[in-house]
C-alpha atoms as a printed R data frame, in Angstrom:
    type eleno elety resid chain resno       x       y       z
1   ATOM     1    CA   UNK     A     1   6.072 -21.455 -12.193
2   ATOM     2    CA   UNK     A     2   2.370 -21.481 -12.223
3   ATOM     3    CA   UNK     A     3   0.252 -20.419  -9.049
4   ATOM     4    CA   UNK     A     4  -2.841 -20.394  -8.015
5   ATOM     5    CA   UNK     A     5  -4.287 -18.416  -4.807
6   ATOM     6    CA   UNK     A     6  -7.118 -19.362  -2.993
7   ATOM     7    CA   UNK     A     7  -8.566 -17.235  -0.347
8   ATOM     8    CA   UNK     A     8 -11.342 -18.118   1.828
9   ATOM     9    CA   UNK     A     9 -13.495 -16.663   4.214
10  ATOM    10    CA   UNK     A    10 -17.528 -15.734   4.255
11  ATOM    11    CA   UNK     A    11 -16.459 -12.608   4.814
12  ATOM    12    CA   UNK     A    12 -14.533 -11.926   1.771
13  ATOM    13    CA   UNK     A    13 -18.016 -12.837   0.010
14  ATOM    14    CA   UNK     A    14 -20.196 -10.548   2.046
15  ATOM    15    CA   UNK     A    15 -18.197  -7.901   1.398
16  ATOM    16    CA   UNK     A    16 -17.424  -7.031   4.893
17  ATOM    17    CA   UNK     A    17 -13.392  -7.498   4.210
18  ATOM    18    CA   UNK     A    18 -11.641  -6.416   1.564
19  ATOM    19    CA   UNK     A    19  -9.478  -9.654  -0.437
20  ATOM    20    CA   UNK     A    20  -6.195  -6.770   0.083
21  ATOM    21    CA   UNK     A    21  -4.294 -10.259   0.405
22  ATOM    22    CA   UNK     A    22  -5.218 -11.597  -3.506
23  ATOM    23    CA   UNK     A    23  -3.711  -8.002  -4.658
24  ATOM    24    CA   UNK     A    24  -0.676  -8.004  -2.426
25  ATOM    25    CA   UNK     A    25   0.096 -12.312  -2.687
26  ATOM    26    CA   UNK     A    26  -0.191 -11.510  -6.800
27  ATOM    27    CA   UNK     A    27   2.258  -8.833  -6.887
28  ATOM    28    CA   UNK     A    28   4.937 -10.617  -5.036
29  ATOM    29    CA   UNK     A    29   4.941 -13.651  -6.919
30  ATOM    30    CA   UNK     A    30   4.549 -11.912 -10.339
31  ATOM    31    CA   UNK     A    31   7.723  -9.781  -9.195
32  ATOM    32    CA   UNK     A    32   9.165 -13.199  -8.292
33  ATOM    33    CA   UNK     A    33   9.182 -14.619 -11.825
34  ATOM    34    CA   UNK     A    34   6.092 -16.688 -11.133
35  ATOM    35    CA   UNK     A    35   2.293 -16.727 -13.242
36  ATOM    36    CA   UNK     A    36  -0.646 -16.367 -11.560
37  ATOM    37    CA   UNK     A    37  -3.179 -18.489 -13.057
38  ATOM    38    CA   UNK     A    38  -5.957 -18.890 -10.721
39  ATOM    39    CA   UNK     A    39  -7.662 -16.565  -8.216
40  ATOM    40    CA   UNK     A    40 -10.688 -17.815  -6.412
41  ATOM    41    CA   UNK     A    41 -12.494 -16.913  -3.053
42  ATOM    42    CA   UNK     A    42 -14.375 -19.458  -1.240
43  ATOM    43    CA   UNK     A    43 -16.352 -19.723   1.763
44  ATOM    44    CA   UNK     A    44 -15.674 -21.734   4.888
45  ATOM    45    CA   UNK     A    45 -16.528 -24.734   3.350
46  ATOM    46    CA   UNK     A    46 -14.496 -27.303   4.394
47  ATOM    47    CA   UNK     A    47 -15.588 -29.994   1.745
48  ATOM    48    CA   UNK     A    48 -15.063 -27.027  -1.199
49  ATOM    49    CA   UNK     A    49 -11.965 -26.242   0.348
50  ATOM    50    CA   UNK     A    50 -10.175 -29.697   0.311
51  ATOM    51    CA   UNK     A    51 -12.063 -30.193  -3.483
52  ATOM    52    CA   UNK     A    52 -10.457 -27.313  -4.765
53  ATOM    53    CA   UNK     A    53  -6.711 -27.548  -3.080
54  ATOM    54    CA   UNK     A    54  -6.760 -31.130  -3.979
55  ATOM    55    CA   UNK     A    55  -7.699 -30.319  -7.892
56  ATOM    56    CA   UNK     A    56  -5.175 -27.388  -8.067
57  ATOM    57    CA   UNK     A    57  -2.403 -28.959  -6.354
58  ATOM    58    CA   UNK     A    58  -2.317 -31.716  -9.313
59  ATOM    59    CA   UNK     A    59  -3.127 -28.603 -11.538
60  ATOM    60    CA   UNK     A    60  -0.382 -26.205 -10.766
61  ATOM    61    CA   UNK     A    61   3.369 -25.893  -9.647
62  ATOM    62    CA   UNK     A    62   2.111 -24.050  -6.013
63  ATOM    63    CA   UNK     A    63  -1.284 -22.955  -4.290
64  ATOM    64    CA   UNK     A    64  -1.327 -20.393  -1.547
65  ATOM    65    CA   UNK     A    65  -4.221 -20.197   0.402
66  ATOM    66    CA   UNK     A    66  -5.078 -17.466   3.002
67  ATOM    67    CA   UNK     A    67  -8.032 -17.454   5.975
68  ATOM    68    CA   UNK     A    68  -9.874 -19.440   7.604
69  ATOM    69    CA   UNK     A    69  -6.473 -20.949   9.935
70  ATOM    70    CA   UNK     A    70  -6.943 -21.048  13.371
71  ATOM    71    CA   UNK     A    71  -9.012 -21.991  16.614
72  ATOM    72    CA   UNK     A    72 -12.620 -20.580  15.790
73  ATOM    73    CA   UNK     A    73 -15.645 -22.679  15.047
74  ATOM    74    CA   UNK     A    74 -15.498 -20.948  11.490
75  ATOM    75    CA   UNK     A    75 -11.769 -22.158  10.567
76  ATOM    76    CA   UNK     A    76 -11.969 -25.122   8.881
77  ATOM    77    CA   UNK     A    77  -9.121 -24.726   6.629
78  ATOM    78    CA   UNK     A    78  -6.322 -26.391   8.207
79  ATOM    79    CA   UNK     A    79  -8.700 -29.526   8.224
80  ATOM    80    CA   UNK     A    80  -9.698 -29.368   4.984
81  ATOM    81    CA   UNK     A    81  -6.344 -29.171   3.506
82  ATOM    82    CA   UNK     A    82  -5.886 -32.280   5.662
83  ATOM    83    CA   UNK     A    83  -8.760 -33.756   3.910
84  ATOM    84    CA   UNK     A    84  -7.320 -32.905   0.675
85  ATOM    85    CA   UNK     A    85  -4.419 -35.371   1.256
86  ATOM    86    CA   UNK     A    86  -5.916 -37.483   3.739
87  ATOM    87    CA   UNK     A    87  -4.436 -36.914   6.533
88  ATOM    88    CA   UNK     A    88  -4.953 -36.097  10.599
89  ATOM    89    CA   UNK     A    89  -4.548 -32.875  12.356
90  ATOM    90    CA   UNK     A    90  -1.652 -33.163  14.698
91  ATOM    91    CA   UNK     A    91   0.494 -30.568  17.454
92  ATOM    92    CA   UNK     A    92   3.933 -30.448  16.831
93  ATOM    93    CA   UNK     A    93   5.479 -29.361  20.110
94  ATOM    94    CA   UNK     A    94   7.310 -26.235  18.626
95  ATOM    95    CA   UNK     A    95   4.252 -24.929  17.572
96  ATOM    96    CA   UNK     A    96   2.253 -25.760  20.458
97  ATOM    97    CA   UNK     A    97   4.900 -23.465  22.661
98  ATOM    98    CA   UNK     A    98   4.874 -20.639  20.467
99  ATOM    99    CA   UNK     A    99   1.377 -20.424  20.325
100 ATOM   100    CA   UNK     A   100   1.809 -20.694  24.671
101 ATOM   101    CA   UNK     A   101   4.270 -17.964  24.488
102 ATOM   102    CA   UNK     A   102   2.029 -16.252  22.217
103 ATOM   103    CA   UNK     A   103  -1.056 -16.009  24.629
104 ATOM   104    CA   UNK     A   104   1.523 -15.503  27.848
105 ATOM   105    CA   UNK     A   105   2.756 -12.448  26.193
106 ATOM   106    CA   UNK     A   106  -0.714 -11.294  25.348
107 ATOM   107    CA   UNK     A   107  -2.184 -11.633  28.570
108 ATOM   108    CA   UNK     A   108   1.111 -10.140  30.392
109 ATOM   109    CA   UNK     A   109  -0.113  -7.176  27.868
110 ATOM   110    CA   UNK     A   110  -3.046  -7.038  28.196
111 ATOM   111    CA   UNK     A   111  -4.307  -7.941  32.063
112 ATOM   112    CA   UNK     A   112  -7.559  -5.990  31.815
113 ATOM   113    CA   UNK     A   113  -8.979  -7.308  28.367
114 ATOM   114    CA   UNK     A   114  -7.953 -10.788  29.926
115 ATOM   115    CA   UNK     A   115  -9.683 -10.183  33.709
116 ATOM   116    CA   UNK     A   116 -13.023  -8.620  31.889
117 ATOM   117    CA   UNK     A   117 -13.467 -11.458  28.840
118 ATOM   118    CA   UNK     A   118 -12.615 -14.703  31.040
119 ATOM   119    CA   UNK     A   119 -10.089 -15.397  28.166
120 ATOM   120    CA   UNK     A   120  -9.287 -19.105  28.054
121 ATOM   121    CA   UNK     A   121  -7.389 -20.542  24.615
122 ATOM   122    CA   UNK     A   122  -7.183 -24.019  23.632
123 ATOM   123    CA   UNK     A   123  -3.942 -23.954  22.685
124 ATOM   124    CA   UNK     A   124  -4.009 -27.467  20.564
125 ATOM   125    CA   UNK     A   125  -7.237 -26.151  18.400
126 ATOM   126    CA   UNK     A   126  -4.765 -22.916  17.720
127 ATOM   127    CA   UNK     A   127  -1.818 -25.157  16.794
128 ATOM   128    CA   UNK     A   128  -2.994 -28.031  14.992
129 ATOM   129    CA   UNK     A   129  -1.838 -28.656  11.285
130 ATOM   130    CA   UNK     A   130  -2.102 -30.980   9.170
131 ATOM   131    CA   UNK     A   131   0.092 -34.730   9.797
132 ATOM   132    CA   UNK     A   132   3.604 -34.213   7.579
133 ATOM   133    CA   UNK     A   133   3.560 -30.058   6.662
134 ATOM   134    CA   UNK     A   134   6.263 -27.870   7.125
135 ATOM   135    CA   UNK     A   135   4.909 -25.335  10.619
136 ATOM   136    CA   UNK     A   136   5.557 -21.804   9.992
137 ATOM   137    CA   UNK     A   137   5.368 -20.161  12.997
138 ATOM   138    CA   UNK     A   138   3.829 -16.739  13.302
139 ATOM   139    CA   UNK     A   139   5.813 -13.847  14.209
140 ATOM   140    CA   UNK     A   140   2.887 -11.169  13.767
141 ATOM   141    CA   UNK     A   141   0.287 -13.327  15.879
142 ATOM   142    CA   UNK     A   142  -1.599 -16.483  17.225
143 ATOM   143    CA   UNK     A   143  -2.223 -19.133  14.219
144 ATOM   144    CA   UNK     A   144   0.808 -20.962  12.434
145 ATOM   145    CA   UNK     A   145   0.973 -21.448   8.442
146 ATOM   146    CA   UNK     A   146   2.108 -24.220   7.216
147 ATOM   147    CA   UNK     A   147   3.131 -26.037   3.765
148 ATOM   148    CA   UNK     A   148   2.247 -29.511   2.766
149 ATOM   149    CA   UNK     A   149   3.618 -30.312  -0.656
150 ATOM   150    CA   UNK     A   150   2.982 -27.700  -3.130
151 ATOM   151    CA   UNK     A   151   0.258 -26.045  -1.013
152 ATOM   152    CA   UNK     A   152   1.434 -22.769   1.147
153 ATOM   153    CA   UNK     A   153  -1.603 -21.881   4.026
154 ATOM   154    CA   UNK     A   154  -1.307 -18.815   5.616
155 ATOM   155    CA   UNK     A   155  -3.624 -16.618   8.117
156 ATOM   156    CA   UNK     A   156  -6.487 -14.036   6.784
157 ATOM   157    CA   UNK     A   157  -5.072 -11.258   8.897
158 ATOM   158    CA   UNK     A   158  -2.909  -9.561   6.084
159 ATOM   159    CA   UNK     A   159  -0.031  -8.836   8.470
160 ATOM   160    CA   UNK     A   160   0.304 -12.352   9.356
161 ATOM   161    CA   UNK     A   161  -0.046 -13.920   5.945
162 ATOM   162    CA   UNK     A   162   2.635 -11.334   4.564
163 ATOM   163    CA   UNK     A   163   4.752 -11.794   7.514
164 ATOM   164    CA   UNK     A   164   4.518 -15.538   6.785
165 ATOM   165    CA   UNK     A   165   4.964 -15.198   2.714
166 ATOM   166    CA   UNK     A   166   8.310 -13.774   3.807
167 ATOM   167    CA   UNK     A   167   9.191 -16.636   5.137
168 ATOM   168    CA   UNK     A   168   8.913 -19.033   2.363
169 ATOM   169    CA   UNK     A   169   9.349 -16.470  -0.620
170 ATOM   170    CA   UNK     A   170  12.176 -17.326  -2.213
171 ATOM   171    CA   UNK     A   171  10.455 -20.860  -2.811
172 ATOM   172    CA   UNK     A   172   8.514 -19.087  -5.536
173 ATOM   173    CA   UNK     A   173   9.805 -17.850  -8.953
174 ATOM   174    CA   UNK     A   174   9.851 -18.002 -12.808
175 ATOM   175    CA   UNK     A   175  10.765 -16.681 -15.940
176 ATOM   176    CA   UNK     A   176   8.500 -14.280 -16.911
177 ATOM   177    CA   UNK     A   177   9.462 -10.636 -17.551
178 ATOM   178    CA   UNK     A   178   6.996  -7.635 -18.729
179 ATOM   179    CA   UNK     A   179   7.106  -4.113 -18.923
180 ATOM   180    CA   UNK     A   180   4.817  -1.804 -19.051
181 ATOM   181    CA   UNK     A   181   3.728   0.751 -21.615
182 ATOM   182    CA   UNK     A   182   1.507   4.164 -20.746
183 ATOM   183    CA   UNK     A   183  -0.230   5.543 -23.620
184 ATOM   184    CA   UNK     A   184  -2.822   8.386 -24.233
185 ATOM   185    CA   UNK     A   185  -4.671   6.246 -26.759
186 ATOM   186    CA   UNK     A   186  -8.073   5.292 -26.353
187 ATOM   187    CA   UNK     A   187  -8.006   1.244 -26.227
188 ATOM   188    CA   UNK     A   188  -9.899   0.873 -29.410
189 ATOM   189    CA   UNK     A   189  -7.357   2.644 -31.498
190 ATOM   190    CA   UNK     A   190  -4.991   0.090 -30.769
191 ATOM   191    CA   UNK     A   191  -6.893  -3.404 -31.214
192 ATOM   192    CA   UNK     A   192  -4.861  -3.694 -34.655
193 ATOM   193    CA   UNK     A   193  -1.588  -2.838 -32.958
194 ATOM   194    CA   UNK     A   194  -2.058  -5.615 -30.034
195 ATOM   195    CA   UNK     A   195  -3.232  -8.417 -32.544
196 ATOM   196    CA   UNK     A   196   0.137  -7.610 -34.424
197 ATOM   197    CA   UNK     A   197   2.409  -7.996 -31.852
198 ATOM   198    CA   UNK     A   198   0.916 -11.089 -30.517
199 ATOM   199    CA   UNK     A   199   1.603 -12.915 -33.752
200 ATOM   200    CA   UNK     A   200   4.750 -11.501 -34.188
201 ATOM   201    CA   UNK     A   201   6.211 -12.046 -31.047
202 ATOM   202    CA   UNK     A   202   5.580 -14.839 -28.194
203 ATOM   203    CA   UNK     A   203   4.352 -12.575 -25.933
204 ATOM   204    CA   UNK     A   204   1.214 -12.334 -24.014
205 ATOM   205    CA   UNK     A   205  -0.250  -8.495 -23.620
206 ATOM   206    CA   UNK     A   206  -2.616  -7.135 -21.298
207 ATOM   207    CA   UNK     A   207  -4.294  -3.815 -22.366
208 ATOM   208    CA   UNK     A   208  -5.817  -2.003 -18.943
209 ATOM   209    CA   UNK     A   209  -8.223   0.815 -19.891
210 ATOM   210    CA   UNK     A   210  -8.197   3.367 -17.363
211 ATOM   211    CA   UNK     A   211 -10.023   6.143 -15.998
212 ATOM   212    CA   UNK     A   212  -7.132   8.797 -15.932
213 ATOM   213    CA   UNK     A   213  -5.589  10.307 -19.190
214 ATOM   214    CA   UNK     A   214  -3.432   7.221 -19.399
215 ATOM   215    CA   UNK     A   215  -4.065   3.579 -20.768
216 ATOM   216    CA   UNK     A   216  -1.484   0.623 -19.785
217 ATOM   217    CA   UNK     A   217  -0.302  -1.799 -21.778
218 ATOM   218    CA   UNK     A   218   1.876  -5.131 -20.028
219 ATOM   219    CA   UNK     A   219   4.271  -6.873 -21.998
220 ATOM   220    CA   UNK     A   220   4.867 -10.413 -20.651
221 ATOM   221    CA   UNK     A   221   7.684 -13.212 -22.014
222 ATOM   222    CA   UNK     A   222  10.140 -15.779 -20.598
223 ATOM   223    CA   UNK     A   223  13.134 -13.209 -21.700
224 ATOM   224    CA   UNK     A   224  14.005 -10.200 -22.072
225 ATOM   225    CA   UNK     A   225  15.079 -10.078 -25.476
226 ATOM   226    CA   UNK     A   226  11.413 -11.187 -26.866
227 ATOM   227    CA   UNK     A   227   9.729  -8.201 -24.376
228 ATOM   228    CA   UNK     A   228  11.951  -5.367 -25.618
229 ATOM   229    CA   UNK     A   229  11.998  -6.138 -29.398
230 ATOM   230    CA   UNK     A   230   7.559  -6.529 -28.830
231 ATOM   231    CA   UNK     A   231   7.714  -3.046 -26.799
232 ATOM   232    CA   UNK     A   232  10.262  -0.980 -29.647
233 ATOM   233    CA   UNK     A   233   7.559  -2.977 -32.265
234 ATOM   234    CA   UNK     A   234   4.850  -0.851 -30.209
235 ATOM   235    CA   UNK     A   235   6.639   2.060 -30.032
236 ATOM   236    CA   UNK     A   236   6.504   2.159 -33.582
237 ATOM   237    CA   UNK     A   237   2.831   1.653 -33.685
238 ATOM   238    CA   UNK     A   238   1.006   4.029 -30.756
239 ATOM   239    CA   UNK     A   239   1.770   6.616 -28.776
240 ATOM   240    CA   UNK     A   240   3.940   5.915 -26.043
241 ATOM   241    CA   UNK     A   241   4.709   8.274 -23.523
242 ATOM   242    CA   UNK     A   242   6.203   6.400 -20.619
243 ATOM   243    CA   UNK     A   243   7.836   2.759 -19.930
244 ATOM   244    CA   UNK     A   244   8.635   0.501 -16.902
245 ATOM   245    CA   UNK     A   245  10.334  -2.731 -17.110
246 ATOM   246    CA   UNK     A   246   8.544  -4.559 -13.995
C-alpha cells in the first residue's frame, strides 16, 4: 500500500510550527505495512490543494492530509478537497451536534474566556465537509476529519489528527518488513557492501549517517525471508553491533 501525506498550512512553511505530524503519520503507517512515497507541505492554497489531492489520489493507494480543516478564514482545505472531486460542502446533522456539544461543553468550561472574547461559533462553517465523505468526528476537539475515497483529512492540531488516525488505522497496511542494522562504520566504507546486497537481494536499503558513534542501516522487503537472508549477507560484510526487526 502506497501513501502519500500532504500537510498544509503557511505556518508549517514559515517555520513557526513544527510538521511533528509528517514524522508521527510516517511511523504509523510504515509500522502498519504501508510505503510512504510522498511527503509534501503546502500552503493554504486552496487551488494547489485540490491540484495536488486530485493528482495523488489517481497516483497512490491512500493520501492523508493534515491542517488547514475547520471554521477560520485560512482553512480552505475541506473545500478544496471538495474541489478535487467536484463536489459541495454540506452539514451532516451528526456532525453539526457534536460540534454544538463541543462549544456547549467549552463554554460551560470556560465562562470567563467566553464573557471577555464575545465568543460566537458558526457552527455550519466548523462542520461542513465535503458532499459523500465518511465524518469522523473529533474526540480531542472542534473540527471533524473526514474520508472521501482514498483521501483521509484530518486537523493540524497533532492531538486531533492522531486521535482521528486512530480511528481509521487499521484501513492502512502492507507488506513491507525492514530491520534495522547499527554499525560503527563510517558510511563510505560500506558503499561496496550496500551496492552488493541490492543486486543480490530485492531489497531496498536506506543508509542514515549519523552524528553519534553509530550509523543505521534499514532493510526493507515484502517478506521476511528476503530481509533476514540480506541482513546475515551484511553481517558478513561490516561491522554490526546491534539489530532491530521494525
Amino acid at each position: 500500500m502506497e501513501v502519500a501525506i500532504l500537510t498544509v498550512g503557511d505556518e508549517v512553511l514559515a517555520g513557526d510550527t513544527e510538521n511533528t505530524n509528517a514524522t508521527w503519520l510516517a511511523g504509523r503507517l510504515t509500522a502498519a505495512g504501508a510505503s510512504v512515497a510522498r511527503i509534501l507541505t503546502v500552503p493554504d492554497d486552496r487551488d494547489l490543494i485540490a491540484e495536488t489531492v486530485r493528482e495523488w489520489s489517481d497516483r497512490f493507494d491512500a493520501v492523508v492530509v493534515t491542517g488547514g480543516l475547520g471554521g477560520t478564514h485560512d482553512d480552505v482545505t475541506a473545500d478544496a478537497i471538495a474541489d478535487a472531486f467536484d463536489r459541495d460542502l454540506v452539514v451532516a446533522p451528526a456532525v453539526r451536534e457534536d460540534v454544538i456539544e463541543t462549544v456547549a461543553t467549552y463554554r460551560e468550561r470556560n465562562p470567563d474566556l467566553v464573557e471577555a472574547h464575545d465568543l460566537d461559533i458558526d457552527v455550519d462553517a466548523w462542520a461542513a465537509l465535503p458532499e459523500g465523505s465518511r465524518p469522523l468526528v473529533n474526540p480531542e476537539g472542534l473540527c471533524p476529519g473526514c474520508v472521501l475515497g482514498d483521501v483521509y483529512a484530518f486537523p493540524g492540531v497533532p492531538a486531533e489528527m492522531r486521535a482521528l488516525f486512530e480511528l481509521v488505522a487499521g484501513e492502512f497496511g502492507g507488506d513491507a518488513l525492514s530491520t534495522t542494522l547499527y554499525t560503527p562504520q563510517p558510511e563510505g566504507s560500506m558503499v561496496e557492501a550496500l551496492a552488493g546486497v541490492r543486486e543480490r537481494f530485492d531489497v531496498t536499503v536506506g543508509s542514515y549517517p549519523s552524528s553519534g558513534d553509530r550509523n543505521r542501516l534499514k532493510i526493507t522487503a515484502e517478506d521476511e525471508a528476503t530481509v533476514d537472508a540480506a541482513a546475515a549477507w551484511l553481517h558478513e560484510r561490516i561491522d554490526v553491533v546491534e539489530e532491530n526487526h521494525d
